[in-house]
N, C-alpha and C positions, 0 to 999 in steps of 0.2 A: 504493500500500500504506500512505502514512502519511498520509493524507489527514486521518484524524480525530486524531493527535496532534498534525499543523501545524496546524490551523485551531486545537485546545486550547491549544494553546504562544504561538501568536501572541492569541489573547483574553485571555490572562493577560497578556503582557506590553503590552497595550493597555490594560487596569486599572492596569498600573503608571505606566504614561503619562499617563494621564488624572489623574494627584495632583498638584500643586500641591509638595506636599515628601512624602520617602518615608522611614517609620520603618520600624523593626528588625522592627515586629510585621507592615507592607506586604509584608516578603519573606518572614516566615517563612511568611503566608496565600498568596503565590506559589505558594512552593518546596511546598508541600502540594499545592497544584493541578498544579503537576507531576510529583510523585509520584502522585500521580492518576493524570493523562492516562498518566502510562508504564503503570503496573499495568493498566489499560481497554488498552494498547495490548498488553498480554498480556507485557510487560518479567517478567523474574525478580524476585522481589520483593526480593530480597536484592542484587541490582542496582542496582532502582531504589532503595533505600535508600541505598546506597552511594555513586548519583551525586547525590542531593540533599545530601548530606553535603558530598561534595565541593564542591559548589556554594556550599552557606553560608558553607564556610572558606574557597576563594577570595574571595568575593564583602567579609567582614571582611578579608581581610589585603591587598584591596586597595584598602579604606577608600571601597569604593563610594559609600555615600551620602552623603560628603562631596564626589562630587565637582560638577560641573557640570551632567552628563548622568546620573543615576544609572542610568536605567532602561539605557542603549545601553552604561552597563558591567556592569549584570549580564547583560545579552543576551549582552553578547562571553564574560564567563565562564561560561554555559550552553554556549555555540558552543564554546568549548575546552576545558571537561567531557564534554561530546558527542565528540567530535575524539577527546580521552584514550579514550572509553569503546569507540568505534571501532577505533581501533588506531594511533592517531596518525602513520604515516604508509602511505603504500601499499609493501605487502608481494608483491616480484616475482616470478617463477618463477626458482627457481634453475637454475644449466644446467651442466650434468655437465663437468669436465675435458677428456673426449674424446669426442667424438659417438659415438653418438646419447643427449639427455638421455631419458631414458623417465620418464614420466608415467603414474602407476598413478590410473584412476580408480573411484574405492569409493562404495557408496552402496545406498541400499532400493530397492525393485525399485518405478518409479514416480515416483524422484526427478527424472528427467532426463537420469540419466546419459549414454545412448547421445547424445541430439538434442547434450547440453552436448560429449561428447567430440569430435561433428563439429565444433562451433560453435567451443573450443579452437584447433582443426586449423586451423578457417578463419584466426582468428586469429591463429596463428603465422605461417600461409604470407601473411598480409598484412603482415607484420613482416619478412620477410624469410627464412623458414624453408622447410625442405622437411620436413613433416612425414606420418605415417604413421600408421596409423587401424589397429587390433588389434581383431578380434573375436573375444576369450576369454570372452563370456559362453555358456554351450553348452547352456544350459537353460533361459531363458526362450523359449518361441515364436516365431520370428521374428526373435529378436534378431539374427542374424548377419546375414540378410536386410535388417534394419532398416538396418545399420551399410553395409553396401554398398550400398545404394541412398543413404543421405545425404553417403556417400565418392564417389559415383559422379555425383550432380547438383551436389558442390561440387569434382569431377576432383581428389580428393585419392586416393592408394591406399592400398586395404586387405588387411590380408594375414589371410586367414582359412583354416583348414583343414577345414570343418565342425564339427561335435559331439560325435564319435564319441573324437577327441583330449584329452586332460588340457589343462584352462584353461593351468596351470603350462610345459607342452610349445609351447603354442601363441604361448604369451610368450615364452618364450626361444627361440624358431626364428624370431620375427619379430622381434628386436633382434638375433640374428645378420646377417639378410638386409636390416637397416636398417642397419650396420657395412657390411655389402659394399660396400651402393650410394648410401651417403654422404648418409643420412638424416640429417638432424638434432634429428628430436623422434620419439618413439614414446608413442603414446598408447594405453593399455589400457584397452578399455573390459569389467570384470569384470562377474561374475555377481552379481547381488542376490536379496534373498527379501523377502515381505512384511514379515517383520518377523527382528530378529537370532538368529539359531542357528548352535550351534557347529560344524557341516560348514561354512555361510559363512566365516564365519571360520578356520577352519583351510585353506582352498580358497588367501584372500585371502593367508596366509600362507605357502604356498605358493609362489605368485605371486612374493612378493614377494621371496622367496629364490632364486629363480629367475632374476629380475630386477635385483635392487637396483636400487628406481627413485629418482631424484635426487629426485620430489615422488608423496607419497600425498595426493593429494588428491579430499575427500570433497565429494560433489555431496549439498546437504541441501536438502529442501524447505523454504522460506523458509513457505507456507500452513501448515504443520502445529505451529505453532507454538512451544509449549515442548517438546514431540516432536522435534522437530528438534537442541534442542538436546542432551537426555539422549540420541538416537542419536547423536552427532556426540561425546560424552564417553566410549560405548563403542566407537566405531571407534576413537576415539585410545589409549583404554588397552592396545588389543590390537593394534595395526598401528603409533601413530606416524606418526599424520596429520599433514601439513606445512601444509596450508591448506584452505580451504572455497570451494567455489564455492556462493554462495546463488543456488538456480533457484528462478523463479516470484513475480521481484521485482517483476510488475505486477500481480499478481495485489491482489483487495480484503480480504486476510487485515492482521489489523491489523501485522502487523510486528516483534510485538517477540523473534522470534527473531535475527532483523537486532542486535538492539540488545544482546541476551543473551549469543550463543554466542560470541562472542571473550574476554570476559570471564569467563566461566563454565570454558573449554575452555583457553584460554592459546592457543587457535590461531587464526591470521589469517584476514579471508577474504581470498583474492585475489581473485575475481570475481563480480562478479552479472550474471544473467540477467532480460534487460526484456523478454522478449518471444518470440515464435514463431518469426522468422526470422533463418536461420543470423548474421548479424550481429550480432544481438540479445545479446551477450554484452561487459562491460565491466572492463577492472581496476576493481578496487573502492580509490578513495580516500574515506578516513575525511573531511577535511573538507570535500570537496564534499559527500558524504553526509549529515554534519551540517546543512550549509549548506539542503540541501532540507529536510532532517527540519522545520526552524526555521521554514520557510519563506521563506529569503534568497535563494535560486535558485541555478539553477548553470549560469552563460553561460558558464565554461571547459568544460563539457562538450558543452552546446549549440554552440558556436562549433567543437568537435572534428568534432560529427558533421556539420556542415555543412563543413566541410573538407573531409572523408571522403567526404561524399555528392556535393559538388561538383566540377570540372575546373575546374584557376582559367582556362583559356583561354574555358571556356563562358563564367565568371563575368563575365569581361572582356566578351565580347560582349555580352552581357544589359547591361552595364550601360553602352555604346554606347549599345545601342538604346532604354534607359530615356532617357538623357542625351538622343537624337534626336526622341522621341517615334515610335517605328518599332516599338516593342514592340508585338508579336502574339498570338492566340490562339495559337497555334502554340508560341510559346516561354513564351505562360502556360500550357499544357498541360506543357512538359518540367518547369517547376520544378515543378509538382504532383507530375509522376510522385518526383521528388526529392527533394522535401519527404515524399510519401508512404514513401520509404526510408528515413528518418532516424527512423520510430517513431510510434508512435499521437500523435495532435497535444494531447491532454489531456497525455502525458508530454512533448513540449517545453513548452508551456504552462506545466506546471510548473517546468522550468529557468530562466522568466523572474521575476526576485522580484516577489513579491506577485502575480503574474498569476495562478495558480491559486488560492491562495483568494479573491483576488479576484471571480472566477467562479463559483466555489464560492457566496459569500456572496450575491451576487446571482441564484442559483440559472440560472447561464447553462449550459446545456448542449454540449460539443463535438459535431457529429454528423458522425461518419465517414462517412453515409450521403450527407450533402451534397457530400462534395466525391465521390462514385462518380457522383451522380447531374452533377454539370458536366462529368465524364472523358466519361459516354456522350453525354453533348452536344455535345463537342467532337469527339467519335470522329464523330458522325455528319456531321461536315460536309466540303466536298471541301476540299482542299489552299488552292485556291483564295480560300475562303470564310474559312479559317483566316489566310491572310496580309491578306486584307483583309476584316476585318468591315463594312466599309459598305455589299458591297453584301449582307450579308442583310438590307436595309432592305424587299427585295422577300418581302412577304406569304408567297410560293408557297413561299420559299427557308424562313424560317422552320417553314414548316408541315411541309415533308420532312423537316428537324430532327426538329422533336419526335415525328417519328410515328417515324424512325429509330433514336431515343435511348428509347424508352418515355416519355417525359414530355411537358408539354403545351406549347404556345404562349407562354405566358404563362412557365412555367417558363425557355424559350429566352431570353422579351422580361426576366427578369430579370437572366438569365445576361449580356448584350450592355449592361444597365443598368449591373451593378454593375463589368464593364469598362469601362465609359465611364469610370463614377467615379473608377477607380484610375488610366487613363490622364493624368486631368485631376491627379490630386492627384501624381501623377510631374512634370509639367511645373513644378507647383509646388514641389514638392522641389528639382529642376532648377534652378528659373530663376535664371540668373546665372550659374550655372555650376557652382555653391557646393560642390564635393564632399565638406565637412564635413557638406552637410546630409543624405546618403543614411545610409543603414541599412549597420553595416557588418558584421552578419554575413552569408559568404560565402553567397553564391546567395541567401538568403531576400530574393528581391528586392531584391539587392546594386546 
């Protein structure tokens, strides 16, 4: 999503680099180009004014240009004007005195709500929770349908009573029956409309007095730009929203609702949404955030998900058998499936600094298709053929490959090449023993 304000952010601060010595008039022609890139990034303008402001009067009172490195201290004070402008630190879910906490989630019909309310749930109950999935929306089509089918493939339960029952009834009968049975989160997923009117809202309010729920938190479409944030200003004036979950954070909408609505609304986000699968949902900390926006990377979040995505006892084996030279298709098949868990590989790309625009600049393209296309090449080989690729050195063995996989020959003889490659360049990593010298985030060929 910020794709085209990191690449601006970082050309500008590569002009300031490129000076010999840097005067008053080098930053304020900056600090313009970034007020730029924010407004093109669809920022509030009254925002991006506000944070370039900041920025100047940091950047004099901390006597930047005199110092050594000018340019890497006004970078740092962009990164903690960004940071402030974020919400400077991450903003947690509160949790009610006595179970169950309940979690009112509000939003336009479209925003995400339902997929985000399962994605939550999941969340919690990876945390350590037992949480419970409410389907009080009783007018959009399918919604309740929607809400137990994604409770139902992530084995979370959902207490729904059909349609036919007041939203408000259905909420307070499912935080009694989450009291009984020693629920600890109740999550409400409400009714939305295309756009704001006041039966929603009086519905919403309902609810909510029905409930007192410890967090109203407003699911806002991150694509719809400054839309998002003047909805996110009327949810709060009339309910007293506690936080934001921004969904549809991968999306190519330039972002500056990200950048906007905390500042504009006084309400935090706590989470954003990177993506389609129930995982795919992150507390939102401001200066990793920033850290990407800049393009400095974010290997503490990177390094999470490979945690997350990883068993460290697998990791351990893996890297046995990297250390032995024993590493097989087989176990380059599992990391794939693994690596392919942790999220589209253009958005880790970007957690490593400078690697994505990196890429970017030399117009290299990620293709997802690549790595589907080595999965059915691997799939089509036997057990056998996977632990020891030497012997598809025989012609016939290759050819049942590719005709197995839908690709060709030649595809197979590249796929077997460029394992050679990586077995050889392990050994040298390896040799001596050097465990300084591997890679150390977890599983990514740990």
């Amino acid at each position: 999503m910020f794709e085209s304000l990191t690449d601006r952010m970082q050309g500008t601060f590569k002009k300031l680099n490129s000076k010999g010595r840097i005067a008053e008039n080098d930053v304020d022609l900056a600090l313009r180009e970034v007020r730029i890139s924010l407004m093109e990034a669809d920022v509030n303008l009254k925002v991006a004014k506000q944070f370039v402001n900041g920025v100047k009067a940091k950047v004099e009172d901390a006597h930047a240009l005199e110092s050594l490195n000018p340019t890497q201290q006004i970078i740092q004070v962009v990164n903690e004007e960004m940071v402030e402008l974020l919400g400077s630190e991450e903003a947690k879910l509160q949790t009610a005195p006595a179970p169950p906490t309940v979690l009112m989630m509000v939003g336009l019909q479209g925003s995400g709500k339902t997929t985000h309310s399962a994605k939550l749930a999941l969340l919690l109950r990876r945390q350590g929770g037992k949480p419970m999935l409410v389907a009080a929306d009783v007018y959009r089509p399918a919604a309740v349908k929607q809400l137990e089918t994604l409770g139902g493939n992530l084995k979370i339960p959902v207490h729904s009573e059909g349609t036919q029952v007041a939203p408000e009834r259905i909420a307070a009968n499912a935080v009694a029956e989450a009291r009984a049975n020693g629920y600890t989160h109740v999550i409400l997923d409400t009714a939305g409309r295309l756009s704001i009117d006041e039966a929603m809202m009086q519905e919403l309010e309902r609810v909510k007095e029905a409930t007192n729920p410890t967090e109203t938190l407003l699911v806002a479409d991150a694509m719809t730009g400054q839309e998002a944030v003047r909805v996110a200003q009327q949810f709060h004036e009339r309910l007293g929203v506690t936080g934001l979950i921004m969904s549809k954070m991968d999306g190519d909408a330039r972002g500056g609702a990200a950048l906007s609505i905390r500042s504009v609304t006084g309400v935090p986000i706590k989470f954003i949404g990177t993506g389609e699968r129930p995982e795919a949902l992150e507390p939102f900390m401001p200066d990793r955030m920033a850290s990407r926006i800049l393009g400095l990377g974010d290997m503490l979040s990177l390094i999470e998900r490979a945690q997350a995505a990883f068993d460290e006892r697998q990791a351990a084996e893996l890297e046995q058998k990297m250390r032995t030279a024993t590493f097989t298709l087989e176990d380059f098949y599992t990391q794939l499936q693994t690596i392919k868990s942790m999220g589209p590989l253009s958005q880790l790309l970007d957690m490593i600094p400078g690697m994505g625009s990196a890429m970017r600049n030399q117009d290299v393209q990620v293709d997802e298709r690549e790595m589907k296309r080595i999965e059915a090449i691997i799939q089509s080989m036997t057990p056998d053929e996977r632990q020891h690729p030497e012997i598809l050195k025989n012609g016939r063995r290759r050819k049942r490959v590719a005709a197995g996989s839908g690709t060709s020959v030649a595809d197979v003889n590249a796929l077997l090449s460029q394992f050679n490659q990586m077995q050889k360049m392990m050994k040298q990593l390896t040799a001596g023993g050097s465990r300084g010298k591997l890679p150390r985030i977890p599983g990514l060929f740990s």
